[in-house]
Structure formats: C-alpha cells, structure tokens
C-alpha atoms as an extended CHARMM CRD file, in Angstrom:
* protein
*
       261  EXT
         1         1  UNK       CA              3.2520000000       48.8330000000       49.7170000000  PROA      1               0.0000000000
         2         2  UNK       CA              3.2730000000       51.6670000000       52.1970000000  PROA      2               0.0000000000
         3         3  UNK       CA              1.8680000000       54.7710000000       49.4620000000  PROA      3               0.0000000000
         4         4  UNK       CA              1.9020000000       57.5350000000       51.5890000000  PROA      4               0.0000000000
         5         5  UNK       CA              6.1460000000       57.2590000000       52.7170000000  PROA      5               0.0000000000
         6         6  UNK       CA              6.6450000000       56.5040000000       48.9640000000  PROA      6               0.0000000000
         7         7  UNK       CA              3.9490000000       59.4860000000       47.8490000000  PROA      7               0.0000000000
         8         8  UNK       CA              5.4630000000       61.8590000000       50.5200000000  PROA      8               0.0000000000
         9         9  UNK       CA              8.4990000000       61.2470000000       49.3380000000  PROA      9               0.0000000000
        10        10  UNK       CA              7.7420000000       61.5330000000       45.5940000000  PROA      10              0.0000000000
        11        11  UNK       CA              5.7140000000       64.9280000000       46.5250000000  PROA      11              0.0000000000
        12        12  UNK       CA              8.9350000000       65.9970000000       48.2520000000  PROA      12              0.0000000000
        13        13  UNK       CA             11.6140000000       65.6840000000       45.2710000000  PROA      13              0.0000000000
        14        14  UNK       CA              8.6970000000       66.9230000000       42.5400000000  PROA      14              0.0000000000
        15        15  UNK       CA              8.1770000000       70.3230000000       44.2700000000  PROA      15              0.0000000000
        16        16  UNK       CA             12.1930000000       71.0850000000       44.7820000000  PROA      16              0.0000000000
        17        17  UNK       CA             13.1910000000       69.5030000000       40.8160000000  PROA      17              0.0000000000
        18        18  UNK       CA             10.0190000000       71.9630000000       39.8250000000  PROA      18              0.0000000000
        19        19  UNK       CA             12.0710000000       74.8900000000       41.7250000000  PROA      19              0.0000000000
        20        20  UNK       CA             14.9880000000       73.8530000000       40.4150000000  PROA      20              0.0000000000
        21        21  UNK       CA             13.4780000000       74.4140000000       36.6080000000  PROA      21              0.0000000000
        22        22  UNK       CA             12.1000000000       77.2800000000       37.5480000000  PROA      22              0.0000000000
        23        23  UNK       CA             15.2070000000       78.9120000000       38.9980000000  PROA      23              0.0000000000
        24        24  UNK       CA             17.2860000000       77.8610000000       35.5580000000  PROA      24              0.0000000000
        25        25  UNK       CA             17.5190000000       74.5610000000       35.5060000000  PROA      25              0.0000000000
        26        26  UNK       CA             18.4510000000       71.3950000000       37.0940000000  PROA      26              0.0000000000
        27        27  UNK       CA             21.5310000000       71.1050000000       35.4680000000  PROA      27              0.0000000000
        28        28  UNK       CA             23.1600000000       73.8280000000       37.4030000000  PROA      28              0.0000000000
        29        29  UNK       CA             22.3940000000       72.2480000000       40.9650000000  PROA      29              0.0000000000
        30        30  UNK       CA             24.5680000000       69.1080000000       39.8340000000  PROA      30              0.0000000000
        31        31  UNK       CA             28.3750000000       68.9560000000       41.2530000000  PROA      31              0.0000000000
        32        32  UNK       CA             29.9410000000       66.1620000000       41.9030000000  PROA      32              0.0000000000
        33        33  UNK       CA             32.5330000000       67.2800000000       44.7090000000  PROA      33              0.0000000000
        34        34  UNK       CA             29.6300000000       68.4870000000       46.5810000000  PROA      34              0.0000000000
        35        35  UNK       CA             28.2600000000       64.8810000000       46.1880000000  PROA      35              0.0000000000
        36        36  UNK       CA             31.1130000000       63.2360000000       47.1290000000  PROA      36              0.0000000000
        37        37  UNK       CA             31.3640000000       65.0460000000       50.2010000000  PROA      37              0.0000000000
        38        38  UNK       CA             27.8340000000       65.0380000000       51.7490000000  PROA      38              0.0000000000
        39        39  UNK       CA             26.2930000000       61.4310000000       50.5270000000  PROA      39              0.0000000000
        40        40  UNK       CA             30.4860000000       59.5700000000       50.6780000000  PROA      40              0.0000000000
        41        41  UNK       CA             31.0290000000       61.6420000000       54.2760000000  PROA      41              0.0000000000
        42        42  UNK       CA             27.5940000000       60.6530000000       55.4230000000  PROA      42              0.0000000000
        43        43  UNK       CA             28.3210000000       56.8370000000       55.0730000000  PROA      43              0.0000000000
        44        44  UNK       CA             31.2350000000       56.8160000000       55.7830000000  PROA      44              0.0000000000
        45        45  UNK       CA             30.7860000000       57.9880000000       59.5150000000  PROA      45              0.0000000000
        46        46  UNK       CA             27.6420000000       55.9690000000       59.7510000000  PROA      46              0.0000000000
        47        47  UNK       CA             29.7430000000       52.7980000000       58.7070000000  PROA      47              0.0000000000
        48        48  UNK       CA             31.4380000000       53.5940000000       61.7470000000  PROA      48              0.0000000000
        49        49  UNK       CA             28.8850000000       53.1570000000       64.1580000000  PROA      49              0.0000000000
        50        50  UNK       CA             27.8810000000       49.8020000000       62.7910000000  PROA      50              0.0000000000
        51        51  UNK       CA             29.3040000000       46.7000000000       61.5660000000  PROA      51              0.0000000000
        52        52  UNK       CA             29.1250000000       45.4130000000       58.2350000000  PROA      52              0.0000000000
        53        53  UNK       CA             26.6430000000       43.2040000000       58.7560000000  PROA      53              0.0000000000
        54        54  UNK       CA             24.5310000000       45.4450000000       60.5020000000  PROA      54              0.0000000000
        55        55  UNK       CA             24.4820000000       47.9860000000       58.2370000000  PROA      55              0.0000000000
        56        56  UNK       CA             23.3470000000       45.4630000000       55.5890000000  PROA      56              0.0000000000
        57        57  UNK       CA             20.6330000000       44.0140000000       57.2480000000  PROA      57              0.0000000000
        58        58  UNK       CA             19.2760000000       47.5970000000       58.7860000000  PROA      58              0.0000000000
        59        59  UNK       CA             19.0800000000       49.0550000000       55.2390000000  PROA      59              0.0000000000
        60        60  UNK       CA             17.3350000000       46.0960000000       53.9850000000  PROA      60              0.0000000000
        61        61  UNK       CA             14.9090000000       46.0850000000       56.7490000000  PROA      61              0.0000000000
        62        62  UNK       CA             14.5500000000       49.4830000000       57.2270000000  PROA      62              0.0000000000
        63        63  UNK       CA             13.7400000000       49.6850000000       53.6240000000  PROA      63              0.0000000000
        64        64  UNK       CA             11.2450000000       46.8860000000       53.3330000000  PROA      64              0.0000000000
        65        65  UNK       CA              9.2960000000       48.1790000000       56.8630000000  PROA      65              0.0000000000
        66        66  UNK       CA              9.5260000000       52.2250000000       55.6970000000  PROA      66              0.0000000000
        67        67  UNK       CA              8.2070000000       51.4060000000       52.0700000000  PROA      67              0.0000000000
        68        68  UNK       CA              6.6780000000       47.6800000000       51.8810000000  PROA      68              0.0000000000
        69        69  UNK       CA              5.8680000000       46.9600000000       55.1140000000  PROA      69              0.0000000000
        70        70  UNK       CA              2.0930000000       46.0000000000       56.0460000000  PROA      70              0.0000000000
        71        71  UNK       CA              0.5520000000       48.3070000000       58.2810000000  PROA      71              0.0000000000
        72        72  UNK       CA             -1.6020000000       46.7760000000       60.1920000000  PROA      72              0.0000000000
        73        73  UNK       CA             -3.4310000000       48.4720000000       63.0280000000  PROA      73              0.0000000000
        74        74  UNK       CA             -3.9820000000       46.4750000000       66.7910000000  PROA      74              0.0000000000
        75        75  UNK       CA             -7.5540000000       46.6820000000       66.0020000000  PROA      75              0.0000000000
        76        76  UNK       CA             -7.7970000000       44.8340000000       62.7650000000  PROA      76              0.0000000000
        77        77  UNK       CA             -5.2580000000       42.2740000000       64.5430000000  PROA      77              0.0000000000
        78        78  UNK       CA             -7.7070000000       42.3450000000       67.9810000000  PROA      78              0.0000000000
        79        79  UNK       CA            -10.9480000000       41.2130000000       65.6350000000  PROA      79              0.0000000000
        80        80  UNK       CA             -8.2680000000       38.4830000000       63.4720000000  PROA      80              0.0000000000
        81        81  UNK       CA             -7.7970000000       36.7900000000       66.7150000000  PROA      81              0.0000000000
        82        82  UNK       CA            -10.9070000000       37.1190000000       68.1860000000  PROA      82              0.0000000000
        83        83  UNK       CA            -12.3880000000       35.0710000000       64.7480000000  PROA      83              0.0000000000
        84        84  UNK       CA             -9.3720000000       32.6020000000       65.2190000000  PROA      84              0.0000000000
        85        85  UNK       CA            -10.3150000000       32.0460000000       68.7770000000  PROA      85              0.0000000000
        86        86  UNK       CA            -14.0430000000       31.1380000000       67.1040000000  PROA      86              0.0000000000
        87        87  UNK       CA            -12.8410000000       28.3570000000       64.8900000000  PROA      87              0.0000000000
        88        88  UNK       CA            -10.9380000000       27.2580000000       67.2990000000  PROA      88              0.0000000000
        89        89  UNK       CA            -14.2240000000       26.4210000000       69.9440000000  PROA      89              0.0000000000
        90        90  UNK       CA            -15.9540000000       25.5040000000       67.1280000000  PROA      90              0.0000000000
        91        91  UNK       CA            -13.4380000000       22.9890000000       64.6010000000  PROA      91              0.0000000000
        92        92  UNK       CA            -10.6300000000       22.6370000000       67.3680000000  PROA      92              0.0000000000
        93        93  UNK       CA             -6.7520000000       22.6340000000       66.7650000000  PROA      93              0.0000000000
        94        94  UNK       CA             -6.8890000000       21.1920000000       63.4640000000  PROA      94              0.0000000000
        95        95  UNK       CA             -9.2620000000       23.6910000000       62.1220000000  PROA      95              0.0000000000
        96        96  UNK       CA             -6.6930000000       26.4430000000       62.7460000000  PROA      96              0.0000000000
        97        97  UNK       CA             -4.5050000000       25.0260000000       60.2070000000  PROA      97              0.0000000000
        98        98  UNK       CA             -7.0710000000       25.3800000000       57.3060000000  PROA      98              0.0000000000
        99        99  UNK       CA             -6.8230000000       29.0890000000       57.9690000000  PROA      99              0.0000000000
       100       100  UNK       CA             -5.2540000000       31.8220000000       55.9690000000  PROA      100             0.0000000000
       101       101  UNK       CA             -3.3810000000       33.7740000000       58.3640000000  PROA      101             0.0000000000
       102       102  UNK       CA             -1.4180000000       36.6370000000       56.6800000000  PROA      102             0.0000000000
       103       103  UNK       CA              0.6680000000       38.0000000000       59.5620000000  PROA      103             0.0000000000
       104       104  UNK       CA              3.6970000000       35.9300000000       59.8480000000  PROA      104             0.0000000000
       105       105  UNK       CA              4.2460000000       36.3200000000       63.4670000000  PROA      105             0.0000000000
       106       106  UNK       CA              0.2860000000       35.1080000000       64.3420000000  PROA      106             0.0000000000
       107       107  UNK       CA              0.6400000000       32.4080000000       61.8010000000  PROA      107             0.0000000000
       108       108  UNK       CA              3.2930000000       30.5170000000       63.9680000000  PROA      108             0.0000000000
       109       109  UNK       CA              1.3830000000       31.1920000000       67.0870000000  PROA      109             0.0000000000
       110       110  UNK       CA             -1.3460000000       29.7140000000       65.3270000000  PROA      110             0.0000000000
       111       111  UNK       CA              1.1100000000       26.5780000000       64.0810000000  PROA      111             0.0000000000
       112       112  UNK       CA              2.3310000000       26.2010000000       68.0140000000  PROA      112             0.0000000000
       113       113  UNK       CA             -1.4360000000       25.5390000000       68.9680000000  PROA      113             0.0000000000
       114       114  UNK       CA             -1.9800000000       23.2460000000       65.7280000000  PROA      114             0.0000000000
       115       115  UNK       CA              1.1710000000       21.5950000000       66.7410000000  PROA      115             0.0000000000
       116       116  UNK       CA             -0.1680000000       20.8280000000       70.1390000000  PROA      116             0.0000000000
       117       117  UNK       CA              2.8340000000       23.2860000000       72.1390000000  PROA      117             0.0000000000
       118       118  UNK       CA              2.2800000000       24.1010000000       76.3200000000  PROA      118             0.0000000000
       119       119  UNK       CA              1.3350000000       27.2860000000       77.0710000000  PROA      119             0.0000000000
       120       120  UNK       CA              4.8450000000       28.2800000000       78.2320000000  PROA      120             0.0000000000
       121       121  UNK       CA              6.9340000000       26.7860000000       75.1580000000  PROA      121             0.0000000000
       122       122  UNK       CA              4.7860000000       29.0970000000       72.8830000000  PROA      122             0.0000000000
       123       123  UNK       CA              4.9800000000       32.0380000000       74.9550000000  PROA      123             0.0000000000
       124       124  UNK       CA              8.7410000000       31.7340000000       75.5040000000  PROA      124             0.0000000000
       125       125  UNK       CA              9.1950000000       31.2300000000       72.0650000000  PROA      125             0.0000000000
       126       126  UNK       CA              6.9150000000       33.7290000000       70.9640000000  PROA      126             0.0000000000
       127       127  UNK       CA              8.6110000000       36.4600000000       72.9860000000  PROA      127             0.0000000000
       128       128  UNK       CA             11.7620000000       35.4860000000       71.9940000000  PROA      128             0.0000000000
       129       129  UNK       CA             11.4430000000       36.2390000000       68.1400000000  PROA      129             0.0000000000
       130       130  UNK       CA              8.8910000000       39.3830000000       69.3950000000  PROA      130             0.0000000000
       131       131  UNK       CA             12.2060000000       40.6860000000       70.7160000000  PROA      131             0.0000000000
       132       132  UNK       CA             14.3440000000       39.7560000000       67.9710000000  PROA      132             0.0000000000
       133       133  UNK       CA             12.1210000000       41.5520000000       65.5370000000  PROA      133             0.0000000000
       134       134  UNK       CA             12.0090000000       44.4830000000       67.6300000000  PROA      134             0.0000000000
       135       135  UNK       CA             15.7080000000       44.5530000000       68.2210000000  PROA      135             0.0000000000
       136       136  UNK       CA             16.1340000000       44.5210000000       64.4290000000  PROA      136             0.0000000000
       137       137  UNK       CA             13.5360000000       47.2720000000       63.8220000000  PROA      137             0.0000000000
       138       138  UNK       CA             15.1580000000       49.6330000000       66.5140000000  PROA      138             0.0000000000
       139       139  UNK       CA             18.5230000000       48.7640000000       64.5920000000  PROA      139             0.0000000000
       140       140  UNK       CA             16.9810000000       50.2120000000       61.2410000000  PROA      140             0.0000000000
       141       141  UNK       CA             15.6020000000       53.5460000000       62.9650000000  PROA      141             0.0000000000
       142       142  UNK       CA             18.7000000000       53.7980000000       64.2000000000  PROA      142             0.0000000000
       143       143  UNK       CA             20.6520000000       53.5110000000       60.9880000000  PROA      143             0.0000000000
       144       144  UNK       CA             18.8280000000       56.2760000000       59.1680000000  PROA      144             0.0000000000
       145       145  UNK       CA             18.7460000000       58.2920000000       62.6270000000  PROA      145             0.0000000000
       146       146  UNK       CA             22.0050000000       58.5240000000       62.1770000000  PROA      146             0.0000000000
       147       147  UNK       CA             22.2070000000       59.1370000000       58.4070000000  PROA      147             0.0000000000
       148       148  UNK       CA             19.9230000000       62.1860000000       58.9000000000  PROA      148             0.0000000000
       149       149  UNK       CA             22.6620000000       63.5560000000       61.6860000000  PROA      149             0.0000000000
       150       150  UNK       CA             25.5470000000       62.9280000000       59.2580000000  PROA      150             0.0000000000
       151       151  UNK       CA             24.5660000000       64.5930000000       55.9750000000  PROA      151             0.0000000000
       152       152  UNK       CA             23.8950000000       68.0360000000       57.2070000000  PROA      152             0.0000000000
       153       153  UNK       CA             26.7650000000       68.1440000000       59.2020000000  PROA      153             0.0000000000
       154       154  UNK       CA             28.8490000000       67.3760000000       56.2550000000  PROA      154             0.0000000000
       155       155  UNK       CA             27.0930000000       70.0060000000       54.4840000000  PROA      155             0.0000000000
       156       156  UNK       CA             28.3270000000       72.1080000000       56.8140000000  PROA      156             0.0000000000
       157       157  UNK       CA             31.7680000000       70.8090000000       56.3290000000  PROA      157             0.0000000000
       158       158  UNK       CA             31.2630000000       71.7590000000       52.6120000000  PROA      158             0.0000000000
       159       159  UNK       CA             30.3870000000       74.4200000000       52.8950000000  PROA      159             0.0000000000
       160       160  UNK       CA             33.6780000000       75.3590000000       54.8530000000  PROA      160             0.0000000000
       161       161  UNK       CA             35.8020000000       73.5810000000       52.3230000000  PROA      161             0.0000000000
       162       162  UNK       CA             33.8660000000       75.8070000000       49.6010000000  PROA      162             0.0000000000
       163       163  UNK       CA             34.2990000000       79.0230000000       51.7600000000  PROA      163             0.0000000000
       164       164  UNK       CA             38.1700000000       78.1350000000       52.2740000000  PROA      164             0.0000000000
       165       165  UNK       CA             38.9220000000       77.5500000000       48.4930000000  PROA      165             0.0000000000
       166       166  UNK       CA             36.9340000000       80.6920000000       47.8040000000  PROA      166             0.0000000000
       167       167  UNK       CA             38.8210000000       82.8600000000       49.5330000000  PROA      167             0.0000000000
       168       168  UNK       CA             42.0510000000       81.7040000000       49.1710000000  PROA      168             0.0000000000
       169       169  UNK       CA             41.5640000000       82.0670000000       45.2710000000  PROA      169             0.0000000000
       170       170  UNK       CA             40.2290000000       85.6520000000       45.3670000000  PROA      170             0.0000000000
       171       171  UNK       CA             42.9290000000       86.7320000000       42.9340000000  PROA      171             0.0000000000
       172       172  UNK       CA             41.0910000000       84.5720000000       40.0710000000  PROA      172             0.0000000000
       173       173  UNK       CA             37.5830000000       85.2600000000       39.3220000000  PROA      173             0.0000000000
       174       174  UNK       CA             37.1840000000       82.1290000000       37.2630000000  PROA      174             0.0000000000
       175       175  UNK       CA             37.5830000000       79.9200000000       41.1210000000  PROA      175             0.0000000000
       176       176  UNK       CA             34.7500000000       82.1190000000       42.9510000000  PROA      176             0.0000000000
       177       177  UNK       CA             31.7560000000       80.4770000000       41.4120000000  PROA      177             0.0000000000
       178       178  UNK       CA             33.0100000000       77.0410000000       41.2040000000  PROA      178             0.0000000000
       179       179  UNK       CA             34.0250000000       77.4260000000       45.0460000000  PROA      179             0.0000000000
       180       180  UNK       CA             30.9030000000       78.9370000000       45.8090000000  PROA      180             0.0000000000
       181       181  UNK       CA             28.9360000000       76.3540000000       44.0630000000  PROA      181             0.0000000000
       182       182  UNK       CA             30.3540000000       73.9670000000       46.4100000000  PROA      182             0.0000000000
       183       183  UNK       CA             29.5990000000       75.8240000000       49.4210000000  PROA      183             0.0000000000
       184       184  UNK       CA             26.1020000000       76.1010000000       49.1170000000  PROA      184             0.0000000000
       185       185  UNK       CA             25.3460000000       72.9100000000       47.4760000000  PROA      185             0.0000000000
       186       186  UNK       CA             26.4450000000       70.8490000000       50.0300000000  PROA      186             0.0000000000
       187       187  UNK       CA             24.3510000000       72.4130000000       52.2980000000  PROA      187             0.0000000000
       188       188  UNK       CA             21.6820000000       72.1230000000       49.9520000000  PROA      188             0.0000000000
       189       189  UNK       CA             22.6260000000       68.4550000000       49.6030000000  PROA      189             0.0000000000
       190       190  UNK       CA             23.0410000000       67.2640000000       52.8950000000  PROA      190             0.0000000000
       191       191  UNK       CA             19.5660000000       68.9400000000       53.9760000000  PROA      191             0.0000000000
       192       192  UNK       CA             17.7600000000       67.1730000000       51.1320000000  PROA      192             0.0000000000
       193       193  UNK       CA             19.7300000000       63.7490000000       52.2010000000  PROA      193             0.0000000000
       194       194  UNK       CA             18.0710000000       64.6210000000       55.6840000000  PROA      194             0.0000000000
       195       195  UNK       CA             14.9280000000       65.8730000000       55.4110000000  PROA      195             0.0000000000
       196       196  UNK       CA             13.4550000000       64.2950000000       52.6140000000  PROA      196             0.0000000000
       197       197  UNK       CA             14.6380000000       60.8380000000       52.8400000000  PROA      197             0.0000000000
       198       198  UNK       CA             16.2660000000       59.8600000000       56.2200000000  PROA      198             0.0000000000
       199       199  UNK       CA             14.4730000000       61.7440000000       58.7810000000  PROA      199             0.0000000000
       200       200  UNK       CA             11.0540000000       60.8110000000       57.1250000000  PROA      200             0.0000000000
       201       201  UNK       CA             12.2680000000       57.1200000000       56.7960000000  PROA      201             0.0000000000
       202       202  UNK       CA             13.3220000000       56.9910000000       60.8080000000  PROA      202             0.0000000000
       203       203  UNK       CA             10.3660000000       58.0930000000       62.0450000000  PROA      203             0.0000000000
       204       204  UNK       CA              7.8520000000       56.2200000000       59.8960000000  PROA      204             0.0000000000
       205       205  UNK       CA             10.2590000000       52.9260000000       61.3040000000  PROA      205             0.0000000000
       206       206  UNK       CA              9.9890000000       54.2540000000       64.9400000000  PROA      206             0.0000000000
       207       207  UNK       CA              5.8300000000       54.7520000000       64.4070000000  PROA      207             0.0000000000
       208       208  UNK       CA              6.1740000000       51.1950000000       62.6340000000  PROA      208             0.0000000000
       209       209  UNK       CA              8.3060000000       49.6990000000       65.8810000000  PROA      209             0.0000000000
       210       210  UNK       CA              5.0070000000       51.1330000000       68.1210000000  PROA      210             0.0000000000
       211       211  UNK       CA              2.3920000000       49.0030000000       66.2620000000  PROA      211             0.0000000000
       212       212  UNK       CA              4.8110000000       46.2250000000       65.9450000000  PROA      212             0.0000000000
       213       213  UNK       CA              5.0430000000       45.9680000000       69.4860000000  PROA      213             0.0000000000
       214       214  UNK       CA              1.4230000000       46.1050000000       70.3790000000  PROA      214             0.0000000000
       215       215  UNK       CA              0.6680000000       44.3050000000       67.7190000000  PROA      215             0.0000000000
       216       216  UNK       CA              2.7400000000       41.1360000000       68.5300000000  PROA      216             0.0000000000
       217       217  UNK       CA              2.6860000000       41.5370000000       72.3160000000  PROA      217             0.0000000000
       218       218  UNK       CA             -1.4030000000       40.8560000000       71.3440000000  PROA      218             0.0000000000
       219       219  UNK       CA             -1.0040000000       38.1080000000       69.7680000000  PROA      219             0.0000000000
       220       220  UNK       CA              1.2430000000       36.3010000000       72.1320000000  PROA      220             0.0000000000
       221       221  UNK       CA             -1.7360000000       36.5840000000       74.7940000000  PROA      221             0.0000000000
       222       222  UNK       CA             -4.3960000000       36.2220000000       72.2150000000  PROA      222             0.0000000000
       223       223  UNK       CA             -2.5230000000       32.5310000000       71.0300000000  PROA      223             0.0000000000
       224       224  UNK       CA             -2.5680000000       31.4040000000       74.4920000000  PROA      224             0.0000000000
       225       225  UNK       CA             -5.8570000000       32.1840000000       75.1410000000  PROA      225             0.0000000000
       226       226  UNK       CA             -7.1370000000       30.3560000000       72.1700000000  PROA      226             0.0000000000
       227       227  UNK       CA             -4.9540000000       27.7500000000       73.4610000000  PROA      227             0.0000000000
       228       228  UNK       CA             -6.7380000000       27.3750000000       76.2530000000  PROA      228             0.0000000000
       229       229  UNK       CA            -10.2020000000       28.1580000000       74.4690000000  PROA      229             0.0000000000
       230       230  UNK       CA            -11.1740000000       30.6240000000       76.1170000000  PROA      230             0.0000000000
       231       231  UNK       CA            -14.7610000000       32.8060000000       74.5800000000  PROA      231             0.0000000000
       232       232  UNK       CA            -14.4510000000       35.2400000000       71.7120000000  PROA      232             0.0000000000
       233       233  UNK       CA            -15.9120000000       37.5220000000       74.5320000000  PROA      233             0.0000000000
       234       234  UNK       CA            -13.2570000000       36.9280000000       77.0900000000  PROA      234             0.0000000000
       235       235  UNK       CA            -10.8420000000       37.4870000000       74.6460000000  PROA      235             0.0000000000
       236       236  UNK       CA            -11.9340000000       40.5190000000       73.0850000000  PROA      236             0.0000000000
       237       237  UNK       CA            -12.3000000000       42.1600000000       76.4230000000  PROA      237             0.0000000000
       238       238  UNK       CA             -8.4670000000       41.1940000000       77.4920000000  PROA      238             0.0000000000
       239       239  UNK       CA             -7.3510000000       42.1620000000       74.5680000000  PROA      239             0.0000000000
       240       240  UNK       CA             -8.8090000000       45.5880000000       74.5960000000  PROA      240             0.0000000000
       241       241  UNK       CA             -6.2490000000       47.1100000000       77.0120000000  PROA      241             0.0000000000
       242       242  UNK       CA             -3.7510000000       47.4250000000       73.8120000000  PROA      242             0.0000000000
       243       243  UNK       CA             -5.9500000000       49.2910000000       71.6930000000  PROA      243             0.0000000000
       244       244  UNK       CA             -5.6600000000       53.7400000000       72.3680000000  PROA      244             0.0000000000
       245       245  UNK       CA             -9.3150000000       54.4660000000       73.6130000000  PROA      245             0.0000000000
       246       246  UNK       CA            -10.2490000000       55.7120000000       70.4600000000  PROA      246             0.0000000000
       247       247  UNK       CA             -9.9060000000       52.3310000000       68.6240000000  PROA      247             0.0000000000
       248       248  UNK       CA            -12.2210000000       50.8030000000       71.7590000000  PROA      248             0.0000000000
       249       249  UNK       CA            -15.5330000000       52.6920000000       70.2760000000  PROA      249             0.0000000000
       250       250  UNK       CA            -18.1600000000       49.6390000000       69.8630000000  PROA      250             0.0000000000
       251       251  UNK       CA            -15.6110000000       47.1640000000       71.1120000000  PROA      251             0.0000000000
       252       252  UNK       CA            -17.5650000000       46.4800000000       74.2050000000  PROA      252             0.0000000000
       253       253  UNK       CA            -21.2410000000       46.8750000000       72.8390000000  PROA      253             0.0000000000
       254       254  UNK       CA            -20.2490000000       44.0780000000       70.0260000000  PROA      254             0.0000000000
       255       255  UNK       CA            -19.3030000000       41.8110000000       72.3920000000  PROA      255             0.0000000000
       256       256  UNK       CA            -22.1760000000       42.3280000000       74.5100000000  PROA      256             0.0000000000
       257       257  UNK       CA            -24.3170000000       42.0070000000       71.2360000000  PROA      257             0.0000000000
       258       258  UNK       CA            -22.3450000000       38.7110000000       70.4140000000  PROA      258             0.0000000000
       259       259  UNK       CA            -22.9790000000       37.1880000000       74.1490000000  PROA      259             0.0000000000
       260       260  UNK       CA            -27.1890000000       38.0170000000       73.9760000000  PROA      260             0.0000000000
       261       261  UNK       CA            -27.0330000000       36.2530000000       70.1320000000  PROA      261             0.0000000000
C-alpha cells in the first residue's frame, strides 16, 4: 500500500471540504450540471484517445501501481540478488527454489535458472515481459496525463456555458446565480479533477516507470550472472552502475569487507 499517494491525497480533499465548511457549507459547492460537464466531458475525450480495452486495463494498472504498488528501491533489489547469487554458490540451482522471492519479475528469473534455461532464452525472455510491463506502465501515465489535460479544459468550457446562460437571462434575477454557480464550479471542478487526483496519480506512475526500469533491467543481468555463478563481489560491483551515487555509499567498502572475511 503506497501511504503517502493515498495520504497526499486524503490531506488534499480534507483541507478544501474544511474550506468548504468554513465558507458555508459543502452543500452549496454541489451541482450536478457542473458535474456532468467536467468529470462526463473529461472521459469522454479521453475515451477517444484509447480503446476500450486500453482504457480498462490502464485504469486498473494505473490504479494498483499509483496506490498498491510495492516500491521497491534498486538498492534493496541490488543486496536481494547479491544474497541470491550466495545460495546459489553455496546450495546450487535447486537451492534457489526453496527461496522466498517477493518480486514477481526476479522470481521467474530465479525459476529460469532453477529450470536449467541458457543464458540467452532467459535474457530474451526476460526483456521481453521487462518491455511489456513497461509498455503497460507508460500506457497508465498516459491515461491520467491525459485526464488531468481534459478536466480543466472543460472547466473552462463551463464556465463559458455558465457565462452564456447568464447573460442571456439578465432580464430574470432568479437565472443569475444558478448560471453563475455553474460557471465557477466547473472551474472549480475540473481543477480539483486535475490537481488533486490525476496530475498527482501520473507522476507518481512516471517516478514508478523509473524504478521499474532500473529495477528489472538489474535483475535481468543479476539472473544471468548467478547463472553463471559468478561472486557476490563481482556481482555487487556490476550491478552498482544502476544505483544514483548516493545509494553507492558503503557499497564498495562492504564488498571489500566481504572479500577479506
């Protein structure tokens, strides 16, 4: 469970409901035309930039990465295969298998060795569903991307359609506020759509596609250099070049440490 897009978001919605109280209350910033216009206008035109299907499956995944997804940094992944690549020297193939691997995509690297694959059959396949997962990730960022470039433009198209039936009932009081109403709370709608939800949600997927991509592009060379059994030490050092510099502190003196023990 990713807590702080969930907590952010949460945060976000408590502060403007409180505003909303204090201004007079909630009930007042609730019209349906205005919601009709902004959340039916915004799908609609992003339903035209995908197909069904893909729509579907970008909201799910999109969803599940943005608020369930596992974060899990390249160094945490760097020292998982570095202990793998230790069992392996030590218990061979078959002691891989007795391992509790909680990444799915390392788990059937893991399997491939286990399984006795070449080097090249688990690479290519490897790099194959590396893509795939990417492809689908990008396809979620993209979904909400454009969700958070639809709603306040329909605001703004609101907003017109509140300005237009404003004026053109001028001679009746009792038509200004409604009209009005609509104006601004479209625009009030379609920012909230935006800002709070889909703008957050696409750029927590495109940080999420960064790690997922350094992450797996890891462990495709870490599997097939425990295939081929190489040291913990070799291993770790190759594997370094993925990590930010930051993330490196200690890297090198533990596996010097490791090598004199």
């Amino acid at each position: 469970m990713d807590f702080a897009t969930i907590g952010g978001m949460f945060a976000g919605f408590a502060l403007i409901i409180t505003a909303m109280i204090l201004g007079g209350g909630v009930g007042q910033f609730g019209d349906t035309q205005s919601a009709l216009i902004v959340v039916g206008g915004a799908i609609a035109t992003t339903l035209m930039r995908f197909s069904l299907k893909g729509v579907g499956s970008a909201l799910i995944l999109g969803s599940k990465m943005a608020f369930a997804g596992k974060d899990i940094q390249p160094r945490a992944m760097l020292d998982e295969i570095t202990e793998l690549s230790e069992i392996m020297r030590k218990n061979g193939p078959l002691g891989l298998e007795e391992v509790k691997i909680e990444d799915d995509f390392l788990k059937k690297g893991v399997q491939y060795i286990a399984d006795g694959y070449e080097d090249d059959v688990i690479r290519e396949n490897l790099e194959r569903e590396r893509d795939q997962n990417l492809t689908r990730l990008a396809e979620g960022q993209r979904f909400y991307k454009a969700l958070t470039d639809s709603a306040p433009a329909f605001g703004m198209i609101g907003t017109l359609v509140g300005l237009v039936a404003m004026l053109g009932n001028m001679e009746d009081p009792s038509k200004i506020g409604p009209s009005m109403a609509v104006a601004l709370l479209t625009t009030l709608y379609g920012a909230v759509i935006a800002n709070v939800i889909c703008q957050p949600v696409a750029d927590k997927l495109d940080a999420k596609f960064i790690v997922e991509e350094v992450n797996q592009s890891m462990i495709i060379d870490g599997v097939i250099q425990i295939r081929n059994n190489a040291s913990p030490d070799l291993i770790k050092e190759a594997l370094a070049a993925y990590l930010p510099y930051a993330m490196r502190t200690g890297l090198t003196d533990d596996a010097s440490d490791e090598a004199a023990a």
